[in-house]
N, C-alpha and C positions, 0 to 999 in steps of 0.2 A: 913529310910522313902524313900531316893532316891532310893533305890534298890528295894525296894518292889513295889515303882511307878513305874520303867521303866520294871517288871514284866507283868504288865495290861494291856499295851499295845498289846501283845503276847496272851490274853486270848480272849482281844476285838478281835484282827486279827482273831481268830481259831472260835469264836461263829460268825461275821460277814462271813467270809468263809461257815461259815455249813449254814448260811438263806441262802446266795445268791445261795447256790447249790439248795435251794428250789425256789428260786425266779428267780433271773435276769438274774443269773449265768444258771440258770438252763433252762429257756428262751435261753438264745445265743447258748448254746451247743444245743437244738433242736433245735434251725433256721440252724445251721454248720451240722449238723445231717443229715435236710431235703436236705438241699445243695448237699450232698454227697450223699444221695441216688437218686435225679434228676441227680447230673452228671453219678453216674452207669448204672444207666434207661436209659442214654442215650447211654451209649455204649453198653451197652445189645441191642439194636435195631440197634445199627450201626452192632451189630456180626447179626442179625439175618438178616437185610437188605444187609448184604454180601452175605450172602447162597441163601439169592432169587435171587441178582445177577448175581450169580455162576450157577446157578442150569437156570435161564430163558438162558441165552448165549449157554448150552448146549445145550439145549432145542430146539434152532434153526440151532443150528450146520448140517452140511449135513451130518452128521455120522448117524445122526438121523433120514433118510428123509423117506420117503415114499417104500425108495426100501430095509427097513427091513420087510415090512409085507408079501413081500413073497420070501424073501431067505431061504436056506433052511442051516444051519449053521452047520450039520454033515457034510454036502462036500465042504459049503465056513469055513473050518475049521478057516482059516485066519482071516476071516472078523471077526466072536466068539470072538475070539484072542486078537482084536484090540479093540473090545468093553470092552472087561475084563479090560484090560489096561487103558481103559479110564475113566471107572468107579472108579478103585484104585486111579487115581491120584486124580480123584473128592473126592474119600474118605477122602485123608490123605491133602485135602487142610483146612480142619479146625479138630482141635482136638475136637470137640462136637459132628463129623460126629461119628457114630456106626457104619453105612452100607449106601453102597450107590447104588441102583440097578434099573434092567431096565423090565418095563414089557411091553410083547408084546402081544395083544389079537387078535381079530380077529375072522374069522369063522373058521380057520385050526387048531391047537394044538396050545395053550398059551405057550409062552419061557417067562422062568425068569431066568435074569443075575445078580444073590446073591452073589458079582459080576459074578462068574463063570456061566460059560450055564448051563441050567438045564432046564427039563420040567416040567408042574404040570399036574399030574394025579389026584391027589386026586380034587373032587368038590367043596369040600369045602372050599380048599386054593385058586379055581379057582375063587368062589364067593367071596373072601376077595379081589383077585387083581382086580374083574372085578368092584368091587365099587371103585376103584383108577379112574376110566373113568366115572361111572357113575354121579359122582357128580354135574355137568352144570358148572364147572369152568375150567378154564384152567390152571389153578395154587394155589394151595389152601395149607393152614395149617392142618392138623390131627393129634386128636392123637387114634391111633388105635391098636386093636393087631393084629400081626401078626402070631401069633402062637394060635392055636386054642386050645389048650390043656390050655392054660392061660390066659383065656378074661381079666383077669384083670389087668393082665401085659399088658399097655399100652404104646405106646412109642411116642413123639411128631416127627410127620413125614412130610416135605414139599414135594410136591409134584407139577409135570408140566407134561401134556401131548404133546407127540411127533406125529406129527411132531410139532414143536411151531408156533404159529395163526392159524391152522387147524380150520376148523369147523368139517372135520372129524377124531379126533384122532383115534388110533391103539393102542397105547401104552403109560407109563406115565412113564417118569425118577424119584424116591422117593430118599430122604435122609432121615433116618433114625436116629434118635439123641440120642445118649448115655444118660440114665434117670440121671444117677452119677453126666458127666460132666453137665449135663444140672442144674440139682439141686447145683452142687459149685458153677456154675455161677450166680443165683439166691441169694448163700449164699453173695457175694461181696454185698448185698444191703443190710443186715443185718449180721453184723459181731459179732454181740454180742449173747452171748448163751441165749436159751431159745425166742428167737424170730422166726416169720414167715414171709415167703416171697414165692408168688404163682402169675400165671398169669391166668387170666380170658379171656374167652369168651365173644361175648355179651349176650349170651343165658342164661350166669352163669353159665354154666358147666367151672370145674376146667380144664384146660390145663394143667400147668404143677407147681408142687411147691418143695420146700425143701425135703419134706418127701410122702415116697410112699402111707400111708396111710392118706395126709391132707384131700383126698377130703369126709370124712367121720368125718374130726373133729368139735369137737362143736365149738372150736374157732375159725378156719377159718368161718363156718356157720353163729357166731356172726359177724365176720369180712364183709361176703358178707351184711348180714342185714344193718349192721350201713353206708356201702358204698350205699345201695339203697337207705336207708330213706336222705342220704344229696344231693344226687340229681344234683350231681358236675362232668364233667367229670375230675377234679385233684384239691385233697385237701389233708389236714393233721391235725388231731384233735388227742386227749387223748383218749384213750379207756380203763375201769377200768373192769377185767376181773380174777378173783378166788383172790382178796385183793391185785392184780399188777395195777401200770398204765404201758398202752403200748401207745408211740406214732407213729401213722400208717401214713402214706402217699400213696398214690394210684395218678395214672395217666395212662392216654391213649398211647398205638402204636398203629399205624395206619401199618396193616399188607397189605396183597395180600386178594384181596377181602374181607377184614373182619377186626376190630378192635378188639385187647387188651385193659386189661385193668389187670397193673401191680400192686403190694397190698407187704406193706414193713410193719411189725410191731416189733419194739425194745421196750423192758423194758426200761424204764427211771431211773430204779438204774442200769444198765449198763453203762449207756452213763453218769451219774453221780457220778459213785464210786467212781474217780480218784480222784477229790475235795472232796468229801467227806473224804476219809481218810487222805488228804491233811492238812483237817481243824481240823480235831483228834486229827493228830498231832502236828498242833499247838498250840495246844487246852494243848495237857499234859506235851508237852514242856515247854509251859508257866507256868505252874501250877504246874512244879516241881521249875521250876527258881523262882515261888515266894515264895514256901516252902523255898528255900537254902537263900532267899533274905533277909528271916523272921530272918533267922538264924545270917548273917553276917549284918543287920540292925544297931545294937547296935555297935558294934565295927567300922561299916564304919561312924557313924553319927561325934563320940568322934573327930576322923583325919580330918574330913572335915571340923567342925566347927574350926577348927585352922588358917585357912588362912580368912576365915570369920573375926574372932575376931580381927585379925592384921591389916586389911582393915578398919575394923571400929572403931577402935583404931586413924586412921592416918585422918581419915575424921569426928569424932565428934572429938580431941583435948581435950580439956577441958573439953565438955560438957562429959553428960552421957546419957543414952540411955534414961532414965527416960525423959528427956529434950524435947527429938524428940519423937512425938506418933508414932506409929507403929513400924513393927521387925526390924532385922538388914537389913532384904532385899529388905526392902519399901526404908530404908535408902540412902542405895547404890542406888537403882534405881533413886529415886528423885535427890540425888549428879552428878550420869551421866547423868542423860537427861540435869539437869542444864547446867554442863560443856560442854557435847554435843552439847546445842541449839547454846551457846557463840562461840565452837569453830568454828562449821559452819555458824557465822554468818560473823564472823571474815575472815573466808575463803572465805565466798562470795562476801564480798567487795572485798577482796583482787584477786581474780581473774576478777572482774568485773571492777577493776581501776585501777589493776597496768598495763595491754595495752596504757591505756592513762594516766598513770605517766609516763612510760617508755619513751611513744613517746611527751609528752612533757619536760622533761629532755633530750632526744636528740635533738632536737630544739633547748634548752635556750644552748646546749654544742656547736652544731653545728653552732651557731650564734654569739661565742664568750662570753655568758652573763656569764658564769662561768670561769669567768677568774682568779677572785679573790679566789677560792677554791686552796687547794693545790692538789698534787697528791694522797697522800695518802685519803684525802679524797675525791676527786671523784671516786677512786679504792671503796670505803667503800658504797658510794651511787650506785654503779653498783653493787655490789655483794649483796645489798640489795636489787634491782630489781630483782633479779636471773639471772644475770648473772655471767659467770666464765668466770673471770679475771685475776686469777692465771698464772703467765707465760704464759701467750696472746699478742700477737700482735694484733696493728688495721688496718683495711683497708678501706677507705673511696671510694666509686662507685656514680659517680654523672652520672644520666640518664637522656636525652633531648629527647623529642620526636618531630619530624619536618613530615609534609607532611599533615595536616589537612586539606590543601586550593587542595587535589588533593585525595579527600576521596570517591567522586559519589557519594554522596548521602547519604552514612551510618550515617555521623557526615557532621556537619557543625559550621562555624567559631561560638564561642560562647559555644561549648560544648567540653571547654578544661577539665572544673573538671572531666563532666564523662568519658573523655578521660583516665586522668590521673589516677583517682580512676580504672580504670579497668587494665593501666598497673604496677598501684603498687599491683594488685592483684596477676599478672604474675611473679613481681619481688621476693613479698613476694614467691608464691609456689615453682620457681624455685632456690630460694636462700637457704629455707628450703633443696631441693633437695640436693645438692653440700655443703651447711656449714653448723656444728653442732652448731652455734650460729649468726645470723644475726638480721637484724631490720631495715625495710621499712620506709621513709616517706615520705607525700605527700606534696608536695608543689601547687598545686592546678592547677598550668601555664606551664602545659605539661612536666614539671619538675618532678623528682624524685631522694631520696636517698636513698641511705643502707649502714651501718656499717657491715662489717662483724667482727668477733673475734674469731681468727685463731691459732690456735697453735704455737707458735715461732717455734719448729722444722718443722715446715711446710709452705713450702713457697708458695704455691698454688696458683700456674703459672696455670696450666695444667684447676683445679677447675676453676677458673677464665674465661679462655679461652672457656671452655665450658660450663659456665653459660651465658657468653656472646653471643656464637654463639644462645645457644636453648632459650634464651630470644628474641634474633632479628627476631628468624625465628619466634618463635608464634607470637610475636607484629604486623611481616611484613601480615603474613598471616588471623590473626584476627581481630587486628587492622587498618590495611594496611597504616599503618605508617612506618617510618622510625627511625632509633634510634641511636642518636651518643649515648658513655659508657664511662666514665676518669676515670679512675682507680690511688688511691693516691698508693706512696709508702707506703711500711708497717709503721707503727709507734709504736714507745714500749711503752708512754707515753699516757696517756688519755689529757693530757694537750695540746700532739700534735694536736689533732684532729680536730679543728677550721680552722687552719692552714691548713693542709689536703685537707678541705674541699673548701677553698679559690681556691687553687692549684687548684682543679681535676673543679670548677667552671670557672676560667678564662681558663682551658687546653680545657672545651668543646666549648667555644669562639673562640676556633684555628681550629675547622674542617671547610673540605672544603667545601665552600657554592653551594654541589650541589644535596642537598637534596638525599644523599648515604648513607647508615649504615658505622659506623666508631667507631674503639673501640681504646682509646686515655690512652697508660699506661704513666704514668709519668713521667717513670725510658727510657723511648725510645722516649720522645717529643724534645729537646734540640738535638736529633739526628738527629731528623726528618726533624726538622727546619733550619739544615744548610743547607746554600747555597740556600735559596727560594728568589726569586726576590720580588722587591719590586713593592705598588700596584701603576699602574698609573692612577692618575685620569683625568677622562675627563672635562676640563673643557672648551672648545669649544662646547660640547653637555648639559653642564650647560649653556651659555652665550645665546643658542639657545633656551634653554628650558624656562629661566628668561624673555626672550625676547617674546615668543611665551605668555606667561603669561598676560605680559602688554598689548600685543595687543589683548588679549582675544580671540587666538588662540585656543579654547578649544581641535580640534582634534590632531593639529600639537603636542599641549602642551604634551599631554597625550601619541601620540608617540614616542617623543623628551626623557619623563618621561621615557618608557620601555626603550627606545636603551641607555638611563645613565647608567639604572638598569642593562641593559647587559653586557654593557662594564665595570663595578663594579669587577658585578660575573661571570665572564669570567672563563677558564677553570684552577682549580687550587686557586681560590681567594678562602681565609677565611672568616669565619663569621664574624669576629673581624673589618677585612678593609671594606667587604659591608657595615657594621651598620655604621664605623666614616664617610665611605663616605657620606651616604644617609643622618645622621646629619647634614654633614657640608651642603649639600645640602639645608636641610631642614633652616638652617642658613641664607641663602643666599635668598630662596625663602622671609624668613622673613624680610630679609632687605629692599629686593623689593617692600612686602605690604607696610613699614615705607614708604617708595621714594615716594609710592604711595598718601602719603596722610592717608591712612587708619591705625588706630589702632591693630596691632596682636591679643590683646587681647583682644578687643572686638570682632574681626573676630571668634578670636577660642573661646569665652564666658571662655575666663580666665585658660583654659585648658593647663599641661604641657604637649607638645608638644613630647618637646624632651623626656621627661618618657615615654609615651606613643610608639612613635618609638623605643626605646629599649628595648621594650618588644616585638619586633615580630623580628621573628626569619627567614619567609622563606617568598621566592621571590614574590609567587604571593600573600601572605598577605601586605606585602611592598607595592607593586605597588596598591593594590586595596586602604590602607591604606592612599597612600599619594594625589590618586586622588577625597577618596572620604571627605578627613579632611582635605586635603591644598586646594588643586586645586581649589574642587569645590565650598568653601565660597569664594575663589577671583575671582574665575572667577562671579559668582553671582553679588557678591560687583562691580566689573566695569562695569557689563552688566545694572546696577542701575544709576548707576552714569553717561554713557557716553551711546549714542544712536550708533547703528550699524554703520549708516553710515559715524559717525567722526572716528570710529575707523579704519574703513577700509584704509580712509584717511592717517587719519596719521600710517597707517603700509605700505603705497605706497609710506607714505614717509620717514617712515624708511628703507626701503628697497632700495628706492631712494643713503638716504644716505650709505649702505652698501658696495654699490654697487660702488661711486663717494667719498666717503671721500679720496681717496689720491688726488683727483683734488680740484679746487680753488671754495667750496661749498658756497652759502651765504642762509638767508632766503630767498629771494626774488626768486632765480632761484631752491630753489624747490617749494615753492608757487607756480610759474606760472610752474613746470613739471606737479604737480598735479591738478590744476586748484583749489587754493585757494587764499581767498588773505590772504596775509602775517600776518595780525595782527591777524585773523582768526586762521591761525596755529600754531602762536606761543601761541595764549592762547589756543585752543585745544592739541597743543604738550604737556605741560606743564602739562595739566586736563589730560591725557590718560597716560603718561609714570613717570610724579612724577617729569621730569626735562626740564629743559628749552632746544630749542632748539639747541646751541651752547655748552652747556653743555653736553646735548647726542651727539654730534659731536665730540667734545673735549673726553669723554669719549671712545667713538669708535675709534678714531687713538691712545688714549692711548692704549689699549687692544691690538690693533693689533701690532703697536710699542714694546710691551712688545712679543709678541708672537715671534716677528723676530728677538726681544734680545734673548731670549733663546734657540730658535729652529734654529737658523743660524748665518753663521757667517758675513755677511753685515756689513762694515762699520755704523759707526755712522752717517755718512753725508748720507749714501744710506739710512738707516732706516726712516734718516729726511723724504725724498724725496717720500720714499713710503708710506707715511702717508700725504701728502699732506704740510709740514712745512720746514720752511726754517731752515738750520742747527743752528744758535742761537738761534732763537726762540722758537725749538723745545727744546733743550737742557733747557731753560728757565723754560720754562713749564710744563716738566717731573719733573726736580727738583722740582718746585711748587706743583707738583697733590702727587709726588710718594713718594719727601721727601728724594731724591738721583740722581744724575746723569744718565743719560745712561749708561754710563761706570761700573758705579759702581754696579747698577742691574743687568746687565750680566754678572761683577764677580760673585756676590749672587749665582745667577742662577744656573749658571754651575758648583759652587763648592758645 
């Protein structure tokens, strides 16, 4: 049955092939038909608008002029000579030319150059050339005979009279057209036998066609009838004519004074045969394979139901066919599309959640929460992800992104996610690039990870280095961020990788803070790191900065804040020392609001501080950070509390004291330096700076006392004296504030 079906196919082919040769088929092949007979038509007029080309150029030639009509050319034998010559070449410039000759008339003896000179005697040839002039055109188409013994031997003849734009010509230059080649030429527009092809007049007289005798056939004669009655100058219709269809086309050339009109007629089983027998033979082709099909039917059915039967043998089991209605191959289809639906439903979960198994399992691993798994089974959980973990090593890539606060415009502070989502997009394409197995994650705070899983025999140094480099150049150029890179050592253990990640986190806490691309391998940090100096901190531009606070300093304050910040990150300082600095900073400031009276945590509404400062990363986030979530709640809070012009007060007279504390200071004589009275400033000092007035005094030659313990080597008793105290007293007192000696601080110190 399957043989003789796939027989049918081959019969349907061969009987749709024979309609469409009557129909659609048969339709395109005359539209391709018409096509080709308009592009012939058209070269036919590009040959025939050559020779009027050819023929008018002579025509004005001075060979031609006026001083032929009365030479006398027996004794300008030469001049004869030259025209002969000129003639031939004009003949043999197109193969359609027969003859190409020159006549001269006049009142003396007519000369004709056949090419050769010659005279006409005879009248009657004299009257056929003298209508070459008399026609009123200058240039005209004919077909005429020239041989008077054959009026009916006609020949298509162009014709120009000499001299050319005369009003009074003499003579006419003809070309003469071989009927032959003229009729092949003609034939290119009907290639197929038993067809007509003829040019018209507008008069209707025949010009020129295929056969010598068309202008007398009845078909051409049907052919001119049916082009009148449509009344189109260019169409193409069926024409039905002795039990043939012929399909005609006709169109116009626009000749030398006068218009054509060209007439193309092919049979349409010509232009048809070719599919037609095409579809014959598909036709008997098929219809013998279904005869042979008939044949081998029986025996091919018995071998095929065999793998059938064993099929569904494995998919009913127990059952029997009786059980389930329908054949064996309702059977089967029902059992696959079942298992089909299942399997791809299965698949579509599974590619639509194991992205987000994967990259949450790299999280709970990279966070340590799989610590309690062993090896083997985290090996077992990755290779169920799809990963190959077979003789792999890991490599851990921790990626910081820095320079948001220096972005114009693109981004601004707050749009770290889509910061970060667009360079774990970079990270993902280029890691794809360089490793046959990697895995992105986002961390949302300008951060980013990737595992790569690398071939042990493969150490991909090289891969690395230039993933790094064409990661920093798009982020730089796209993003217009900057990007430190810590790269862990390789690790052979999945159980390492927590670990790893630790590592390659605190190694991007070691670049240097100066907002640069920096790519930080693991295996060359410990190298890198010897011999770096240590950071020094400013704390004289703290003491000024603290100060500048209290007194509600706000521009000095916020100066005093950048030049800490600069002196931090100086050239060479790491991320790691700016951040302890700016905490401990931030410590300090905190202690100042307590001094003050004010509560921290009502200032900041309960906010960690310090969390918050350790999540910024670059300079001018810091600086904008600390003036506008420390600074500017205290500066507020005092500008509440205390009126401008006690503050101004009492910072005339802290500055008073800055200036005079190694001398013999009391209340009383900076009261009257500033023109207050004393009880007045001591309770304003008190409300403005958080401490009493001899307190801040005592405080200030501590400080500077501690300054010239460690930055000089000044006796004890000179220390006394530059602080304003007398050497026991001082000693006394230091011990009381500091909880040590003199002495014994500047050992501290300096060791």
């Amino acid at each position: 049955m399957i043989l003789i079906v796939t027989s049918i196919p081959g019969l349907i082919t061969g009987a749709l092939v024979y309609g469409m040769a009557g129909g659609k088929l048969k339709s395109e092949l005359l539209q391709m038909h018409n096509k080709q007979i308009d592009q012939r038509a058209r070269n036919i007029d590009a040959q025939l608008t050559n020779l009027e080309l050819m023929l008018s150029h002579w025509a004005f030639d001075t060979k031609f002029d006026y001083s032929l009509s009365s030479r006398n050319f027996i004794q300008d034998f030469e001049k004869a000579r030259d025209i002969t010559k000129t003639l031939l070449v004009m003949q043999g410039s197109n193969t359609m030319n027969k003859l190409v000759g020159l006549y001269l008339g006049g009142e003396g003896q007519p000369v004709l150059f056949d090419p050769e000179y010659g005279m006409i005697s005879s009248e009657q040839e004299k009257t056929t050339y003298d209508s070459l002039l008399q026609s009123g055109k200058v240039a005209y188409w004919t077909d005429m005979s020239f041989n008077a013994q054959r009026p009916q031997s006609k020949e298509l003849t162009l014709v120009h009279q000499i001299p050319g734009g005369s009003l009074n010509p003499f003579g006419a230059l003809y070309i003469r057209l071989d009927n032959e080649k003229v009729g092949d030429m003609l034939r290119t527009m009907t290639p197929y036998d038993g067809g007509k092809t003829f040019l018209l007049q507008d008069n209707g007289s025949l010009f020129a066609s295929t056969g010598e005798s068309d202008s007398e056939s009845a078909f051409v004669e049907q052919l001119k009838e049916a082009i009148a009655e449509r009344g189109k100058t260019e169409d193409s219709f069926l024409l039905q004519w002795n039990g043939a269809t012929f399909t005609v086309t006709y169109g116009k050339f626009s000749r030398i004074a006068d218009s054509w009109t060209y007439v193309s007629a092919s049979p349409i089983s010509s232009i048809t045969a070719p599919v037609v027998f095409i579809s014959k033979l598909i036709f008997t082709v098929s219809l013998s394979a279904l005869l042979i099909a008939a044949v081998l039917a029986w025996f091919a059915s018995r071998t095929i139901y065999s793998p059938v039967k064993r099929l569904m043998n494995v998919l009913l089991g127990e059952k029997t066919l009786a059980d389930d209605p329908g054949d064996e191959f309702s059977l089967i289809e029902r059992q696959w599309n079942h298992l089909n639906r299942e399997s791809t439903e299965l698949h579509t979960r599974l590619s639509e959640q194991l992205p987000y198994v994967k990259e949450s399992f790299l999280h709970q691993l990279l966070q340590g929460y799989l610590y309690a798994y062993s090896e083997e089974d985290l090996l077992e959980r990755m290779g169920r992800y799809k990963w190959d973990v077979s003789n792999h090593r890991f490599i851990v890539i921790y990626v910081q992104l820095t320079g948001i606060a220096s972005l114009e415009g693109k981004f601004k502070y707050g749009d770290e996610g889509l910061v970060t989502f667009a360079a774990v997009n970079m990270i993902e394409e280029f890691a794809a690039k360089h490793f046959e197995q990697s895995k992105a994650i986002n961390f949302h705070d300008l951060a980013a990870g990737l595992l790569v899983i690398a071939p042990k025999d493969d150490s991909c140094e090289e891969e690395l280095a230039l993933f790094g480099e064409e990661l920093t150049h798009a982020v730089n150029s796209i993003l217009n961020m900057r990007l430190t890179i810590a790269i862990s050592e390789p690790s052979d253990a999945v159980a390492q990788i927590p670990l790893a990640f630790e590592e390659v986190k605190h190694a991007a806490n070691q670049r240097y803070f100066n907002n640069e691309n920096q790519m930080i391998a693991m295996s060359r940090l410990h190298a890198v790191g010897e011999g770096a100096a240590e950071q020094a901190y400013p704390f004289a531009l703290e003491r000024e900065f603290i100060q500048a606070l209290r007194t509600g300093q706000e521009s000095d304050a916020y100066e005093l804040l950048s030049a800490f910040l600069a002196a931090l990150s100086h050239a060479g300082a790491k991320a790691v020392d700016v951040q302890q600095g700016m905490l401990h900073l931030l410590g300090s400031v905190q202690h100042a609001i307590m001094v003050s009276g004010i509560q921290p945590n009502r200032l900041f509404r309960c906010v960690n501080m310090y969390e918050q400062l350790s999540q910024i990363r670059e300079p001018q986030l810091i600086l904008a950070w600390f003036q506008n979530k420390v600074c500017a709640p205290f500066l507020g809070e005092l500008g509440n509390r205390s009126d401008y012009q006690v503050k101004r007060l009492i910072e005339q007279a802290m500055v008073y004291l800055q200036q005079n504390y190694m001398k013999d200071v009391s209340l009383d004589h900076c009261a009257d330096h500033i023109g207050m009275n004393p009880f007045f400033l001591s309770k304003s000092f008190k409300q403005v700076t958080g401490k009493n007035f001899i307190d801040y005094l005592t405080g200030l030659r501590m400080e500077k006392a501690k300054e010239l313990l460690r930055e000089s080597g000044l006796k004890i008793n000179d220390v006394a004296e530059q602080v304003g105290y007398q050497h026991s007293y001082f000693n006394r007192i230091f011990k009381k504030l500091e909880g040590m000696t003199p002495s014994r601080y500047r050992e501290l110190s300096q060791s």
